[in-house]
Wavefront OBJ file of the C-alpha trace (Angstrom):
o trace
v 2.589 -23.437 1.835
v 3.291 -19.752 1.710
v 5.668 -18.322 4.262
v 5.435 -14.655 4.980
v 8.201 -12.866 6.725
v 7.050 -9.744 8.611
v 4.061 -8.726 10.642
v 3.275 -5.478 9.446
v 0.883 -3.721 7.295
v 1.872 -5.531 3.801
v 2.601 -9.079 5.491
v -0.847 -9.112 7.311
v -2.670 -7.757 3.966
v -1.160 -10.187 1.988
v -2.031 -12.806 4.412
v -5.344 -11.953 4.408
v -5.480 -11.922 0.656
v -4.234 -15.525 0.822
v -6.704 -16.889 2.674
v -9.631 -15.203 1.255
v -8.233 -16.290 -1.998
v -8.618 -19.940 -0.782
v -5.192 -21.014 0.610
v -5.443 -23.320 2.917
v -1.087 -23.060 4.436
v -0.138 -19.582 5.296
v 2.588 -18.616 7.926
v 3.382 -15.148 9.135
v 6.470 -15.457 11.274
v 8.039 -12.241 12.668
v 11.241 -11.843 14.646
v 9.760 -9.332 17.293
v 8.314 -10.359 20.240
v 4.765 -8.620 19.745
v 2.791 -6.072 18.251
v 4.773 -2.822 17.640
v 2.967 -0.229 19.891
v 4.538 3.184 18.473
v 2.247 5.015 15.554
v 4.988 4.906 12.495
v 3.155 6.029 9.624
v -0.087 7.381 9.739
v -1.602 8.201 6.401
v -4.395 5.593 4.976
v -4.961 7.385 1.617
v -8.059 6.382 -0.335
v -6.587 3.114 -2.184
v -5.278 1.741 1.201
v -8.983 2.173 2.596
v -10.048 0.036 -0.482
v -7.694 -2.464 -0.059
v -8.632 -2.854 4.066
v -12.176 -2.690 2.755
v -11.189 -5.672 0.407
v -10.325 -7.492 2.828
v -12.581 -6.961 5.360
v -10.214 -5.065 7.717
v -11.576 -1.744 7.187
v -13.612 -1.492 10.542
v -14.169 1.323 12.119
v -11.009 3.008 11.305
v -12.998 6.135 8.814
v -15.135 6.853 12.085
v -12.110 6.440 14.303
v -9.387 8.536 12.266
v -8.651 11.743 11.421
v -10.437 13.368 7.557
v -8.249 15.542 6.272
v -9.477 18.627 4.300
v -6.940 20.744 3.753
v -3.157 21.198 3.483
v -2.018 24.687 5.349
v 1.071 26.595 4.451
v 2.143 29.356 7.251
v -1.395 29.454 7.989
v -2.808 29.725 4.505
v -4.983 26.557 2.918
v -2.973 26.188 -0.266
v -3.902 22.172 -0.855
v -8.208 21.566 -0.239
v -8.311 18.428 0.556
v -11.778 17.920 0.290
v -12.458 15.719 -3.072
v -10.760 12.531 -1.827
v -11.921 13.158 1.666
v -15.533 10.614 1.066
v -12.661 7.965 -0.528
v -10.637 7.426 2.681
v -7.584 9.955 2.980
v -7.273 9.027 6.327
v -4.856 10.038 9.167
v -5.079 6.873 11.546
v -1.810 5.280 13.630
v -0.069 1.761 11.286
v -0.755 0.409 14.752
v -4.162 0.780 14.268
v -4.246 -0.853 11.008
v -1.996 -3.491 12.011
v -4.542 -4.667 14.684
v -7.354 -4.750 12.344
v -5.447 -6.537 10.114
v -4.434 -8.882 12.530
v -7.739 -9.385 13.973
v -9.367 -10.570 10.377
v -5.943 -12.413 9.845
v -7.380 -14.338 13.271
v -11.145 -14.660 11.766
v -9.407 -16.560 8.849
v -7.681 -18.685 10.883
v -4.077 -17.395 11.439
v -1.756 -16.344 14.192
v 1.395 -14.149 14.267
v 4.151 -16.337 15.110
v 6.482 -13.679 16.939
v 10.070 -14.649 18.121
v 10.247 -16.382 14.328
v 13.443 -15.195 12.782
v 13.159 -15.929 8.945
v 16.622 -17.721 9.565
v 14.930 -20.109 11.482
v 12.315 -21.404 8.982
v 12.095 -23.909 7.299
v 11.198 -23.637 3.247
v 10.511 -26.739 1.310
v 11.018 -26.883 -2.325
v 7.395 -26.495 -3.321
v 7.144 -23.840 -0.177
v 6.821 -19.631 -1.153
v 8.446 -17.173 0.831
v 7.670 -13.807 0.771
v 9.272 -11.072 2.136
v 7.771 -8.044 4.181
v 10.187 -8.092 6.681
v 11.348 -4.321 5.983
v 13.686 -2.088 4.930
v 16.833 -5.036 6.428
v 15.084 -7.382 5.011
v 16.597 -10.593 5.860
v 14.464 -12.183 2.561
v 15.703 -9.950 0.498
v 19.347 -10.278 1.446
v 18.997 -14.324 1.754
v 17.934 -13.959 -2.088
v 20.985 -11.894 -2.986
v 18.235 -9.371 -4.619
v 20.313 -6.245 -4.823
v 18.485 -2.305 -2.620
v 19.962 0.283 -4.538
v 19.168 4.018 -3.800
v 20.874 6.785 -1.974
v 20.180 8.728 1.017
v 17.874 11.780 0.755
v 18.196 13.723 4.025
v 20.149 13.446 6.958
v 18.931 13.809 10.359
v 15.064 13.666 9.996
v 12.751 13.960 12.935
v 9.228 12.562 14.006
v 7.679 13.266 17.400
v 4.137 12.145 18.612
v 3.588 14.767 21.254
v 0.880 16.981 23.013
v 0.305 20.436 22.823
v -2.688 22.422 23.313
v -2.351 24.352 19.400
v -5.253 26.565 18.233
v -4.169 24.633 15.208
v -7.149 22.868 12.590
v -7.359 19.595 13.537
v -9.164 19.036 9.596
v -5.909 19.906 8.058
v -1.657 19.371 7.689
v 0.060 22.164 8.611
v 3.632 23.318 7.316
v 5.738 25.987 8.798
v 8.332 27.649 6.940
v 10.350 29.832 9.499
v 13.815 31.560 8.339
v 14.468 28.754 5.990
v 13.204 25.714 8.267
v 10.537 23.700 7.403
v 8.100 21.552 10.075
v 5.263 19.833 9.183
v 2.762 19.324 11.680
v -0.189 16.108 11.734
v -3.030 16.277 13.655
v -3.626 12.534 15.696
v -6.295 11.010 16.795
v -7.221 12.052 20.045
v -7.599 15.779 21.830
v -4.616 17.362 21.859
v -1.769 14.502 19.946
v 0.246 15.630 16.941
v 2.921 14.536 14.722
v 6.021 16.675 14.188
v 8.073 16.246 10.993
v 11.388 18.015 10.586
v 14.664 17.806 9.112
v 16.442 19.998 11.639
v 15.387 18.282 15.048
v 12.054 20.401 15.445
v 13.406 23.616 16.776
v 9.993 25.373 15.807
v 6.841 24.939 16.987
v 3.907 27.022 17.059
v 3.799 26.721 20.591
v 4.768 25.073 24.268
v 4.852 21.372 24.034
v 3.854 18.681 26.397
v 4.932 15.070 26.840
v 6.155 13.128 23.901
v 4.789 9.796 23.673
v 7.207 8.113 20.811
v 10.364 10.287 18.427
v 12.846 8.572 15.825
v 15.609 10.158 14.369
v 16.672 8.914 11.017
v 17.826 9.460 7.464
v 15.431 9.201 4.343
v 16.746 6.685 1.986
v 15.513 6.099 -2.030
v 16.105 2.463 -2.528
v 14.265 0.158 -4.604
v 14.834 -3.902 -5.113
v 16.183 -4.760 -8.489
v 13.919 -7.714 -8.504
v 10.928 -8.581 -6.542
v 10.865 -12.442 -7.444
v 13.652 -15.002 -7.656
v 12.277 -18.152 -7.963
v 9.815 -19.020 -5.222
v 10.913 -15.759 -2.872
v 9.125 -12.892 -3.686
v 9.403 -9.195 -1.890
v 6.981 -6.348 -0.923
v 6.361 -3.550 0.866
v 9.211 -1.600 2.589
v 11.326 -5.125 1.847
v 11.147 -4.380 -1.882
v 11.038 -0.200 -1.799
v 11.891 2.812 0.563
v 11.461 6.968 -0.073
v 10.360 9.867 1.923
v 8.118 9.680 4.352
v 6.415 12.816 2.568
v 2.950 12.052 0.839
v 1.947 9.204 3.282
v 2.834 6.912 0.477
v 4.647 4.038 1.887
v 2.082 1.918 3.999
v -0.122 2.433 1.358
v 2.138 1.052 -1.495
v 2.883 -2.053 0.434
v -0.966 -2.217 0.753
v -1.270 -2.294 -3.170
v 1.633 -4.542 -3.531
v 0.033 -7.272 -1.279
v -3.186 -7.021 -3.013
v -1.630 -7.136 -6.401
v 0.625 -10.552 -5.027
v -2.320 -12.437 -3.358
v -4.737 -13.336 -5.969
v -1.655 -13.912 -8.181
v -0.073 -16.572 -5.977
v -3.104 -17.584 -4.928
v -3.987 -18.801 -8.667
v -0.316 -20.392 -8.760
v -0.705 -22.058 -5.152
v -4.148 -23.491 -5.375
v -2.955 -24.886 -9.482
v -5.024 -23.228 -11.195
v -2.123 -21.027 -13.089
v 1.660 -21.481 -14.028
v 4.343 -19.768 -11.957
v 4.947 -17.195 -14.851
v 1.798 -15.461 -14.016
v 4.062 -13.879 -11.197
v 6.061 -12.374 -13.832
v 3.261 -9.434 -13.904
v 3.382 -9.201 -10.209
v 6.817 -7.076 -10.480
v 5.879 -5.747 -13.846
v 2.843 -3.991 -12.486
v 3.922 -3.195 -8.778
v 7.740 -2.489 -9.382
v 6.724 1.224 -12.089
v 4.915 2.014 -8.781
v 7.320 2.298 -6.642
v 9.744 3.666 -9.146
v 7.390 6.631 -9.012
v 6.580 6.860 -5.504
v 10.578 7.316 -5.396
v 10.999 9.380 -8.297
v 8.664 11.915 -7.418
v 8.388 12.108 -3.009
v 12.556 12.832 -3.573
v 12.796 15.743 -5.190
v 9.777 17.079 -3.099
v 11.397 16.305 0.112
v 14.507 17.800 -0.886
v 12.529 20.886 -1.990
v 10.205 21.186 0.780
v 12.484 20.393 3.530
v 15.937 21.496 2.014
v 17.865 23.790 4.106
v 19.855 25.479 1.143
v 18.877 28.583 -1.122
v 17.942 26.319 -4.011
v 15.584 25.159 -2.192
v 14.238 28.035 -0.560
v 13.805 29.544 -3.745
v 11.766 26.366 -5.112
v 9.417 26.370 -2.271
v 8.974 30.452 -2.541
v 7.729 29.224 -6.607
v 6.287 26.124 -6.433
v 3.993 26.341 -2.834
v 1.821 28.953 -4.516
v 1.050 26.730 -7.520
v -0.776 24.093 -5.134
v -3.476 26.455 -5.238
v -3.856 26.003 -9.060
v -6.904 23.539 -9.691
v -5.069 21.877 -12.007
v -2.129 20.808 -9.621
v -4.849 19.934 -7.249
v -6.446 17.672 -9.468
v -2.833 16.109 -9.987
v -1.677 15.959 -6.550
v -5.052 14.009 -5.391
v -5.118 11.576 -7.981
v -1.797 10.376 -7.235
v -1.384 10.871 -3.469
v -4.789 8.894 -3.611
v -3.188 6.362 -5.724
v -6.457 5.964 -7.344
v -5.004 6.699 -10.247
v -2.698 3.559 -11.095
v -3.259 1.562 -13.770
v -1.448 -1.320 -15.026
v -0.757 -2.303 -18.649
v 0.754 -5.735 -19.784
v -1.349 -8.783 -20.318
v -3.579 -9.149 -17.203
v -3.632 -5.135 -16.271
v -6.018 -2.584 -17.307
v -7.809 0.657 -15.270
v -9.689 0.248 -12.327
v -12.778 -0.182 -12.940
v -14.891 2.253 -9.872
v -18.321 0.673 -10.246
v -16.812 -2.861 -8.939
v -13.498 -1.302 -7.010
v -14.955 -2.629 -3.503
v -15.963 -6.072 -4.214
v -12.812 -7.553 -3.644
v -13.534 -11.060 -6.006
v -13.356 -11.540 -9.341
v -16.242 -10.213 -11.261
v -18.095 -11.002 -14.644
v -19.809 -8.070 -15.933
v -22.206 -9.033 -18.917
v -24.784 -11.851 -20.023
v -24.063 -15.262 -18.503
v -22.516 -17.016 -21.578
v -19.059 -16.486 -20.086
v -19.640 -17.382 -16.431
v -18.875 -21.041 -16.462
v -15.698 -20.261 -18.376
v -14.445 -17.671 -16.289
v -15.595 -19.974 -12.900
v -13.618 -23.152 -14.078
v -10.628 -21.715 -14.357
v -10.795 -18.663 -11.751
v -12.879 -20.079 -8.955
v -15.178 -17.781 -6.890
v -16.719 -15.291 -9.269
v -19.671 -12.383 -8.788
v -21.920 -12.157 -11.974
v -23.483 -8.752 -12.800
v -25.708 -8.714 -15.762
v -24.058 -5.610 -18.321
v -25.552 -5.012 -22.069
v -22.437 -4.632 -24.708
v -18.964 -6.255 -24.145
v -18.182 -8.667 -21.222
v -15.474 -7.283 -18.506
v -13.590 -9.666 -16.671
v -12.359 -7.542 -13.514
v -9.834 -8.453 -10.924
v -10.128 -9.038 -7.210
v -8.432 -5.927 -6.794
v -10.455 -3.574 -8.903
v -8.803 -3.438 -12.280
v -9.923 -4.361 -15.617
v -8.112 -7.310 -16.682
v -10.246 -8.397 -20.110
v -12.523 -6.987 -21.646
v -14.540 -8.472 -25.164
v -17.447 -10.020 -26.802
v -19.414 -12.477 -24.835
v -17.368 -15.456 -26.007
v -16.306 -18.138 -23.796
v -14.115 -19.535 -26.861
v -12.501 -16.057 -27.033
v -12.393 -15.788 -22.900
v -11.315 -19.150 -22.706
v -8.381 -18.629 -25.359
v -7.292 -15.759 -23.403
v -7.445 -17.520 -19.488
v -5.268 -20.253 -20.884
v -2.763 -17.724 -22.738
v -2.027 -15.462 -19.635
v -2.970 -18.099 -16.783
v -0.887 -20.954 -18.322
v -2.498 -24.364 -19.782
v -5.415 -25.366 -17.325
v -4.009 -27.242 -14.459
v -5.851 -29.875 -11.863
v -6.935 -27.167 -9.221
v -6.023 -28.143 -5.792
v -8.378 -28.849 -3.638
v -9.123 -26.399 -0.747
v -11.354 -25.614 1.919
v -12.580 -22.654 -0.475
v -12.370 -24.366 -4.026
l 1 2 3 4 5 6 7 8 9 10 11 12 13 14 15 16 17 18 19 20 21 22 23 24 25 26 27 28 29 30 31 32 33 34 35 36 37 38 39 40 41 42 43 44 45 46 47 48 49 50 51 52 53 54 55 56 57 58 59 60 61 62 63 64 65 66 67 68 69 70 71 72 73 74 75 76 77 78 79 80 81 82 83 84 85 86 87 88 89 90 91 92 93 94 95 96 97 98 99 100 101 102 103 104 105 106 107 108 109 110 111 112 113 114 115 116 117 118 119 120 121 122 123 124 125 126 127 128 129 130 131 132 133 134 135 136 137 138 139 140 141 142 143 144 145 146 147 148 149 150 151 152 153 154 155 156 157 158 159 160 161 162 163 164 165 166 167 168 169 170 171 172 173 174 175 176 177 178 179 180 181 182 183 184 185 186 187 188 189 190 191 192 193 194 195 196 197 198 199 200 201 202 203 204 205 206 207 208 209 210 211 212 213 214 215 216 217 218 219 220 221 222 223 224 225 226 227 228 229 230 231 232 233 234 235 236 237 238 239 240 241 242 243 244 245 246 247 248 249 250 251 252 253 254 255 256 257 258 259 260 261 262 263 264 265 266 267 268 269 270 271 272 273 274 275 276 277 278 279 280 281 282 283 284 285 286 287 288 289 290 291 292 293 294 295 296 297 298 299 300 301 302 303 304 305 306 307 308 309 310 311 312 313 314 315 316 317 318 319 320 321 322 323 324 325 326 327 328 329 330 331 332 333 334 335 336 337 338 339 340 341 342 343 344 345 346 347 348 349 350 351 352 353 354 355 356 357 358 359 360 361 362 363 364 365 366 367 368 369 370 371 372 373 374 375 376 377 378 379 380 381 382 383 384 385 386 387 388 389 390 391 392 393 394 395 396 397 398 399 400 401 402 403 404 405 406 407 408 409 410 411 412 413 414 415 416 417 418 419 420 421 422 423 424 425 426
């Protein structure tokens, strides 16, 4: 059985992933008593999208949310937008995803249990546990897995409020006013926006109306020194934390359930050894290291109160303009650009990023191989070398067609062949 600690974005996903992966005994406990019901984060960048898409949780969330085209500095479009706008960077509520995750989490056969304190469960010897239980993580502190970081910035501020703005509801707009900084989100519906400040929001570009949710907090950089001790295993906010800035985090806890479900999966269901979790953290861990090692200094730039950083914004803002820096910024805000190296990792392949099952690309001599030992896989006929390509997108062999050679390399990386256990998806 695998036990998942924490109803949100990453536990659901990974849940999902489970079950479409063909385990049969998945829990999600989480101590609340329901759904949450205020937005949090709001940013579905492109490789979230895939992932929901994956897993058949996508919906109608791209006609639903927000496209955004543009990123507006005092007015002036400094950041288009527009080339990862088809992909999915998305401006759509975490409770929104969480109930289409939820709802395919039901179509697979599983319910929340809510009022389930991870204290309170029960884990058997041949039992997983993973935690997505947050930035308190009771997994992660039940482990003795060490959150080291630092605090960023004091005294940050989020408000979901209305206001009738003659503001572009395509675009992110940032304010710099005497040395503050607010950045302003359009939301879904008529006249809803999110406010982000470090200085409790003392500028807007106008009257404000009611405010439907705020939280007050301080940005931490913290990130798990391990993200697997025996059978417990961490992700999401449980195994990382940073700035708010980018829309990275939901996202990143998208990738890391993803990345842990077909893995586990393969261990769970016996058809690999235990080690092939090793690349879990080995792939997903350099992720997060620079998610936090590049949205802190650009929070303390952009929304640093000092002279330093004043100065920094005054230089660096008009370089987003550069095509160059665009080109940057997109590919990794999109997080289409992670790859993974190691002995299972490779690109992501594009022409087979949406399947969301493994996938043999070349003549059929390698099929049965690749089938024994991995289950469900999607043929496609390809001239020239054979890729083997991950549920998830990414290349993860690529050679002659061989099944010696294919075989050779399943049983080096997947561990000697094991009696799969039967399932209701074997």
């Amino acid at each position: 059985m695998v036990i998942v600690a924490g109803a949100g974005p990453t536990g659901l996903a990974l849940a999902c992933g489970l079950r479409q992966f063909g385990v049969d005994e998945v829990r999600v406990v989480d101590a609340a008593d329901g759904p949450a019901t205020t937005s949090r984060a709001l940013g579905v960048q492109p490789r979230g999208a895939e992932v929901l898409a994956r897993l058949g949780a996508l919906g109608d969330l791209p006609e639903k949310a927000i496209r955004m085209e543009a990123l507006r500095v005092n007015g002036k479009k400094r950041l288009d937008l527009a080339p990862m706008r088809d992909a999915g960077a998305l401006i759509a509520s975490q409770t929104w995803v969480e109930q289409r995750l939820r709802d395919r989490l039901s179509e697979l056969g599983v319910a929340v249990e809510w009022n389930t304190p991870v204290a309170s469960v029960r884990v058997r010897g041949d039992d997983w546990l993973v935690g997505c239980d947050g930035a308190h993580s009771a997994v992660r502190k039940i482990a003795g897995i060490s959150f080291d970081g630092e605090a960023v910035m004091e005294n940050f501020l989020l408000r979901d409020l209305h206001a009738g703005w003659d503001l572009d509801r395509s675009s992110v707009h940032v304010y710099l006013e005497q040395g503050h900084l607010t950045a302003i989100f359009p939301l879904p519906g008529d006249d809803l926006w999110r406010v982000m400040s470090p200085d409790g929001g003392r500028w807007t570009p106008g009257p404000i109306g009611a405010v439907d949710w705020e939280s007050t907090f301080r940005i931490h950089r913290r990130l798990a020194s391990a993200y697997r001790r025996g059978n417990v295993l961490l992700a999401g906010d449980a195994a990382h934390i940073h700035s708010p800035l980018g829309g990275q985090g939901m996202n990143t806890g998208l990738g890391d359930a993803e990345n842990l479900a077909w893995k586990l999966a393969l261990v769970v269901r016996g058809r690999a050894a235990a080690s092939l979790l090793d690349t879990y953290e080995s792939e997903r861990r350099p992720v997060a290291a620079k998610v936090l090692g590049s949205t802190t200094p650009a929070t303390r730039i952009s929304m640093g109160s000092g002279r330093v950083a004043r100065v920094a914004r005054g230089l660096l803002f008009p370089l987003l303009g550069l095509p160059p820096v665009q080109r940057g910024l997109i590919r990794f805000t999109s997080q289409l650009g992670v790859r993974y190296s190691g002995p299972v990792g490779g690109p992501r392949v594009p022409a087979f990023a949406r399947v969301g099952r493994w996938v043999l690309a070349g003549p059929t001599g390698c099929l049965e191989v690749a089938r024994e030992r991995l289950g469900d896989v999607v043929h496609h006929e390809r001239a020239g070398d054979t890729l083997l390509v991950r549920p998830d997108g990414h290349l993860a062999w690529r050679g002659p067609s061989s099944p010696e050679r294919l075989s050779a390399w399943l049983n080096e990386v997947l561990g000697a062949p094991a009696t799969p256990r039967l399932t209701t998806r074997s």
